[in-house]
C-alpha positions in Angstrom: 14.0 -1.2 2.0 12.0 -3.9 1.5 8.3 -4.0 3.4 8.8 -7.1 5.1 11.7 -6.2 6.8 9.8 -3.3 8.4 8.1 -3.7 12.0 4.9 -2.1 10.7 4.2 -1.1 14.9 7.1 0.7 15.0 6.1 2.9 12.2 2.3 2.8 13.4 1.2 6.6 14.5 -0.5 5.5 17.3 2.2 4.1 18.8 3.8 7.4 19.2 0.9 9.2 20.2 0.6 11.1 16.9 -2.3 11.5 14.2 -2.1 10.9 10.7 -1.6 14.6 9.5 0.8 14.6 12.0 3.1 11.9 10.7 2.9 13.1 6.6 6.0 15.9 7.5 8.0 13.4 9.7 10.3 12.8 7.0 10.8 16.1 6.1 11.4 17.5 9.2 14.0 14.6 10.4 16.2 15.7 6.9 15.4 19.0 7.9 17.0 18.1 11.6 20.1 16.3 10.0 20.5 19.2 7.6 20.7 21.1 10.8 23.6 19.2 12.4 25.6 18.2 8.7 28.5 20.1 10.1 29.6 18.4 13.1 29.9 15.5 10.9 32.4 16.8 8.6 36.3 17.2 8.6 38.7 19.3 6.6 38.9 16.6 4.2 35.6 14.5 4.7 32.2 14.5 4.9 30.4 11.9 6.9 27.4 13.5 7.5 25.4 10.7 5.8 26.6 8.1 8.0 25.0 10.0 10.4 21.8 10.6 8.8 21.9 6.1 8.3 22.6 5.9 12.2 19.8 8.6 12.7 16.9 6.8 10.8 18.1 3.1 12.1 17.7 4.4 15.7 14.2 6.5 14.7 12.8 3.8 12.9 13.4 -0.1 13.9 12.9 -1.4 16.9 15.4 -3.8 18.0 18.6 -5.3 16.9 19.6 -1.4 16.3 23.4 -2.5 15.6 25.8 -1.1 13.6 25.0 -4.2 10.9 21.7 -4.3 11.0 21.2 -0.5 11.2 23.1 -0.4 7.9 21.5 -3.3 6.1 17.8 -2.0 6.7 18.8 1.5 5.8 21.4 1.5 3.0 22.0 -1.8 2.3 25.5 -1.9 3.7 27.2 -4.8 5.7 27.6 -2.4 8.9 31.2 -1.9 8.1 30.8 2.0 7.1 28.8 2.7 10.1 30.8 1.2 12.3 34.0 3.5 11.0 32.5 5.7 11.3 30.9 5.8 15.0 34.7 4.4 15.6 36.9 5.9 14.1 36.5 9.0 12.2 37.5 12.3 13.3 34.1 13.7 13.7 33.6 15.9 16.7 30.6 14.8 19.5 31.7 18.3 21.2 30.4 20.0 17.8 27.1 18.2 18.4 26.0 19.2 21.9 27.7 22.8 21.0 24.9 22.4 18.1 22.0 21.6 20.4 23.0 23.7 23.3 22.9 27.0 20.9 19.2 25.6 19.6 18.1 25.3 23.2 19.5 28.6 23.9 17.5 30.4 20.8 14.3 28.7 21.4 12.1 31.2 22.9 10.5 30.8 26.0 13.3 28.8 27.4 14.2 31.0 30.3 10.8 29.9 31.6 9.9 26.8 33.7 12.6 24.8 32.6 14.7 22.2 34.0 18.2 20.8 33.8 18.9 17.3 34.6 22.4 15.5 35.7 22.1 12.1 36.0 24.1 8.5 35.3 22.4 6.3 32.8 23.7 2.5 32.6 23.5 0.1 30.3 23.8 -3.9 30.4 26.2 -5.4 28.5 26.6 -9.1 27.1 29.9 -8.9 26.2 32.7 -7.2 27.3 33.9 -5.3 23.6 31.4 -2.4 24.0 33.5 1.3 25.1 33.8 1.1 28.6 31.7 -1.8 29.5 33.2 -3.8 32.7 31.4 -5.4 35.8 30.0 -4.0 38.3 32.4 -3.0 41.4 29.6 -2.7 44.1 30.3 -1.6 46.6 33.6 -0.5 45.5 34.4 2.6 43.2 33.4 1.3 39.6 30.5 1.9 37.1 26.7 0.2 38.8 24.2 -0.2 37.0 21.6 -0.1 39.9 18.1 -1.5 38.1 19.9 -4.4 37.2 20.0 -5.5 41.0 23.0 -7.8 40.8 26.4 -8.0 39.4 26.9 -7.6 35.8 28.7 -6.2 32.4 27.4 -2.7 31.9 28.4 0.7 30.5 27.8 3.7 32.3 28.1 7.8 30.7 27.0 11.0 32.7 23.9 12.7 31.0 22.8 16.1 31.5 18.8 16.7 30.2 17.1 19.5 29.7 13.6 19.5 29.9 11.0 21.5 29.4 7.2 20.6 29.3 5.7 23.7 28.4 7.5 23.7 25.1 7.5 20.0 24.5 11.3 20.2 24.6 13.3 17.7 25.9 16.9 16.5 24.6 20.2 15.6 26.0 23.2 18.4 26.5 26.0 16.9 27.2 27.3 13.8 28.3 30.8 11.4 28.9 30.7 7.8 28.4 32.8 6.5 32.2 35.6 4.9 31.4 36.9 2.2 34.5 40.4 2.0 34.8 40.5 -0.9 32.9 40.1 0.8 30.0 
C-alpha cells in the first residue's frame, strides 16, 4: 500500500485513545482475531477466509469510501470484484459468525457480572436504491424509518442485538437481520 494513499489520522494513536506501546501488537492481535473466526469463512470446497481478513482491515483502517472497490484496491490491490463475491455471493455462513462470538462472550470470565444486552434497530441512508434492502421510508406506515434522518428518504434498516459490558471493556454485536420490505 502505498503511503500516500493512507489517511495518516486514521492510523494516528491518539485518535483512538491509545498510546504508542499500545498500538505496536495491533497487528498481531487483529490476525490473531481473524485466525479466530477463519472457519465461518470456509465451505466444503472453499476457503474465503482471506476475503474476510481484506474486508476486516479496509473497515479497521480507512476512513471513508469503505466500498467493496476501494476496500480492495487499498488493501490487496484488487478491482473490488473478489470482495464483492464474496460479501454476495458465496456460501459462507453469517450464522457461523455470531455462533463464533456468542461462544467467546460466553467464556470470557466475568461476564455473568454487570452486563448488558442491547436490542435495538440501526438505519442507514442510502443514495441509491441497489443496496440489500434499501427502500424509502413508509412513515407513518409499516416500512423501515430511519428516524435521525428527520424526513423521507432511501435507507436500510437490520435489527442489532449488543452486548455490552463496561467493566471488561467488552462490547460487540450478537446477532442481527438486515429488514427486508416487501419490495424485496
Amino acid at each position: 500500500m502505498k503511503a500516500e494513499q493512507i489517511n495518516i489520522s486514521v492510523l494516528s494513536p491518539d485518535r483512538w485513545g491509545l498510546d504508542e506501546d499500545e498500538v505496536a501488537g495491533l497487528g498481531d492481535a487483529l490476525y490473531d482475531h481473524w485466525e479466530r473466526f477463519h472457519d465461518c469463512f470456509t465451505t466444503r470446497t472453499r476457503d474465503n477466509s482471506e476475503q474476510a481478513y481484506i474486508h476486516m482491515r479496509g473497515q479497521l483502517t480507512m476512513e471513508s469510501d469503505r466500498n467493496f472497490a476501494h476496500i480492495e484496491e487499498r488493501v490487496a490491490n484488487g478491482d473490488g470484484q473478489a470482495l464483492q463475491h464474496f460479501m454476495s455471493n458465496s456460501p459462507w455462513s453469517d450464522r457461523k459468525v455470531f455462533i463464533q462470538l456468542q461462544h467467546e462472550v460466553s467464556q470470557t470470565a466475568g461476564v455473568e457480572q454487570g452486563s448488558t444486552l442491547i436490542l435495538d434497530e440501526s438505519a442507514d441512508e442510502k443514495a441509491g436504491d441497489e443496496s440489500a434492502g434499501a427502500s424509502r421510508q413508509k412513515w407513518p406506515a409499516a416500512g423501515p424509518y430511519n428516524g435521525r434522518l428527520g424526513k423521507i428518504g432511501l435507507c436500510q434498516v437490520a435489527t442489532c442485538l449488543g452486548y455490552a459490558n463496561q467493566e471488561l471493556g467488552l462490547w460487540t454485536l450478537l446477532d442481527g437481520e438486515l429488514f427486508l420490505p416487501q419490495e424485496w
